[in-house]
C-alpha positions as CSV (number, residue, x, y, z in Angstrom):
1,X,-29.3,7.6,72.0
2,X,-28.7,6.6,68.7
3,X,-30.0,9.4,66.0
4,X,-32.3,7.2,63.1
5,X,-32.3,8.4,59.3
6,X,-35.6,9.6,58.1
7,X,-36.5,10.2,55.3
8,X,-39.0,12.6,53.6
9,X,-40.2,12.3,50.1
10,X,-41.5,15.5,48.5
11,X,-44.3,15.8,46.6
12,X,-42.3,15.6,43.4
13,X,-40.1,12.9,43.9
14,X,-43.9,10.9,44.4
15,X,-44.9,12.2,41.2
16,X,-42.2,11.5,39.7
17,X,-42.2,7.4,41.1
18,X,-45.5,7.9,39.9
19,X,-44.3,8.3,36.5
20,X,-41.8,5.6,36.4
21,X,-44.9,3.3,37.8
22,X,-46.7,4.6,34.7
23,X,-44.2,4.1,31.9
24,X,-43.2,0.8,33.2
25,X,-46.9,-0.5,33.4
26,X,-47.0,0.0,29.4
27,X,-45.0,-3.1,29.3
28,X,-45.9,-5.2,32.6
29,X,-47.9,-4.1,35.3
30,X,-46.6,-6.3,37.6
31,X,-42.7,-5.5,36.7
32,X,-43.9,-1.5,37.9
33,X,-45.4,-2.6,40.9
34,X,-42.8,-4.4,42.0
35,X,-40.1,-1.9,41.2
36,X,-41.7,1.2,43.0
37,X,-42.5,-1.5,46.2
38,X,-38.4,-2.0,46.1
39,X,-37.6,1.4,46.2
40,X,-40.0,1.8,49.3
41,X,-39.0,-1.3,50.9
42,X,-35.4,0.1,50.4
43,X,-36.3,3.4,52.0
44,X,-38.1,1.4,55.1
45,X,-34.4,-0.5,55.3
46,X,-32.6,2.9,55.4
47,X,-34.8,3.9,58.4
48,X,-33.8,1.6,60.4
49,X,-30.1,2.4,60.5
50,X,-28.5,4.5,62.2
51,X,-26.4,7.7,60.9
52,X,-23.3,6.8,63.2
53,X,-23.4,3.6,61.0
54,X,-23.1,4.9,57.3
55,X,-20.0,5.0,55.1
56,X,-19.6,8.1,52.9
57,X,-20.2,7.3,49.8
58,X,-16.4,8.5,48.8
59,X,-14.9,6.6,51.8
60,X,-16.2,3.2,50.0
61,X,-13.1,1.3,48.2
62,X,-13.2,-0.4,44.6
């Protein structure tokens, strides 16, 4: 069975999103919004793969 990635935010990361949501609203709400729903949506797309199929970040080519 293949083992899945999960990932686990901590409560400061959140806060910290939170922040970035904040300072970015100052100039467009809808530019924040749709920034911190990327970076979930990204973390959703990283679930579903499995750890047999990542690359090491130092085994990627130029």
């Amino acid at each position: 069975m293949e083992e899945k990635i999960k990932v686990t935010w901590s409560f400061s990361a959140l806060e910290m999103l939170a922040e970035v949501h904040e300072y970015m609203s100052e100039k467009s709400e809808q530019a924040a919004d749709d920034y911190i729903d990327g970076i979930f949506k990204t973390t959703l797309k990283l679930e579903k793969k499995s750890i047999q199929n990542l690359v090491h970040p130092a085994e990627i080519k130029k």
